[in-house]
N, C-alpha and C positions, 0 to 999 in steps of 0.2 A: 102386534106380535108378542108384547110381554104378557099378555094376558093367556096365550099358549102354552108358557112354560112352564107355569106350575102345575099346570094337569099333565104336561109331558112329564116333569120332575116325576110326580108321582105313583105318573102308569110305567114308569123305569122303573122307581123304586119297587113295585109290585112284580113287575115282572121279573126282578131280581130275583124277590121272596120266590118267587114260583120256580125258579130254575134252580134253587137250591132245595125246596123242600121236595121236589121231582126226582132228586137224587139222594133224598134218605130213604132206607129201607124201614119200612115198618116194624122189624123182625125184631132192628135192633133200636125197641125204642128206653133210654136206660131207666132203671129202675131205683128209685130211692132208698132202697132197702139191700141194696147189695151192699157189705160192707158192714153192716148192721147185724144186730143180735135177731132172729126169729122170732115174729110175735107168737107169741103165746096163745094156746090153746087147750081147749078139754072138750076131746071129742070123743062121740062112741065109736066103736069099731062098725063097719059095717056087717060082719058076720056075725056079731055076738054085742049087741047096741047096750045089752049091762055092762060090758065093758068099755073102758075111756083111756087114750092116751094122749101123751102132751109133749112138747119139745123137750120138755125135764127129763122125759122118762129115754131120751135118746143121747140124752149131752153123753161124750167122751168120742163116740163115731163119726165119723162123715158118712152120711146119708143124702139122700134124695127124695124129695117133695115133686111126687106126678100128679097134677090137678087133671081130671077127666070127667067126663058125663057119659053114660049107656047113650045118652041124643046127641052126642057128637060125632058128627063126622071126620074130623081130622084127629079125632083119639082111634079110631079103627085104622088111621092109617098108621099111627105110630105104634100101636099094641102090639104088632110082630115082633118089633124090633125090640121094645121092651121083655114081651115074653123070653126072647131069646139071652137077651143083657143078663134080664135076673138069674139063667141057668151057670152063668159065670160066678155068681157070687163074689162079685168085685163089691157092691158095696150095698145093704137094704135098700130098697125103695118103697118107698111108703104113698099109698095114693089118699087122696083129697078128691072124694064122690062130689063133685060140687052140683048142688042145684038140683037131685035127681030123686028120682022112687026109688028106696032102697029094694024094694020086688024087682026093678029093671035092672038095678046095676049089680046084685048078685047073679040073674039070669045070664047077663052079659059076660060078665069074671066065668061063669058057667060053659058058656059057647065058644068064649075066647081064647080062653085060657087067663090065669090070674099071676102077674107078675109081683106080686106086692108080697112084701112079708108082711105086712095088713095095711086095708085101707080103710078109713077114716068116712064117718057119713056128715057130709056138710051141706045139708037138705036147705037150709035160708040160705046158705052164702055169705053167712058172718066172715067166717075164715078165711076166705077167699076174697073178701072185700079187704081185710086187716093183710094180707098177702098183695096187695095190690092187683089182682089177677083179673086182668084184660078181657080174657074169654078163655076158653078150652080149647086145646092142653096147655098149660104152662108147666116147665118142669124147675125145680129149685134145684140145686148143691147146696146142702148146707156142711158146714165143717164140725171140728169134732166139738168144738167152744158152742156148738151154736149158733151161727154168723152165718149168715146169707152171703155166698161167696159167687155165684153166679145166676143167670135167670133167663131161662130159653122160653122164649115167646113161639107158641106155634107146635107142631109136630117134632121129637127129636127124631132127625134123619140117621143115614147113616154117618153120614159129612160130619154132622153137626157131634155124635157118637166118640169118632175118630179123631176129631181136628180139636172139638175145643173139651167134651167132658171128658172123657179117658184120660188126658195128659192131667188137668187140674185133678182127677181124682186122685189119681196116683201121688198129685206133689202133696193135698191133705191128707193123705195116709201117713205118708214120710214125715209130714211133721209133728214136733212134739205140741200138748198143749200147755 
């Protein structure tokens, strides 16, 4: 009988593990760099690859960091909703071409419409690895210091628009730096 119970002990203890890991969302899985200053970058533009910009060239604003691919499927889904956000002028959005053909992904800003006040060609994936970025789309807030303030894993919805970026953008607007 005792020789039962440590392999019950243990197929408990696992089955624990499983019934709690079954109840996280992948969505939100947290990110080490929230809270953090923005790594740093020097990248070219994707419309005009003689030109480079960098976190420096944005500090005093709260902006937003859209990472996409022209081969992503869950960036077509979010790009309406983007296209439309940028018509607001609530706050830049700056994309992050990660991993892609600069001829695919101007095609694509072309077809789709282009919501960025520029996007940025990250053809290796350096910047996107120094960003911690999971896959496409990720989108960042970053605040007016700098600071990685929040980090949406996935397509932004409308949900996600309404509920959690809209209210934080408006409170780093309101504050001073």
């Amino acid at each position: 009988m005792k020789r039962y119970l440590l392999p019950l002990a243990v197929f408990a203890l696992l089955l624990g593990f499983l019934t709690v890991g079954l109840r996280l969302d992948p969505r939100e899985v947290p990110s080490p760099l929230v809270g953090r200053p923005a790594p740093a970058f020097d990248l070219p533009l994707l419309d005009a690859p003689q030109r480079r910009l960098s976190p420096r060239d944005l500090h005093g604003q709260v902006w937003l960091l859209n990472v996409w691919a022209s081969w992503c499927v869950a960036c077509r889904q979010e790009h309406p909703l983007l296209v439309e956000f940028a018509k607001t002028a609530t706050v830049p959005i700056y994309g992050l071409n990660y991993k892609d053909q600069r001829d695919a992904a101007l095609d694509w800003l072309n077809r789709f419409g282009n919501p960025y006040t520029q996007s940025l060609s990250d053809s290796e994936g350096l910047a996107g690895i120094d960003y911690g970025v999971y896959g496409v789309p990720e989108t960042f807030v970053i605040d007016k210091a700098g600071v990685i303030r929040h980090k949406q894993i996935g397509p932004v919805t409308p949900e996600a628009l309404r509920d959690t970026l809209l209210p934080l953008l408006k409170k780093l607007q309101d504050e001073r730096v």
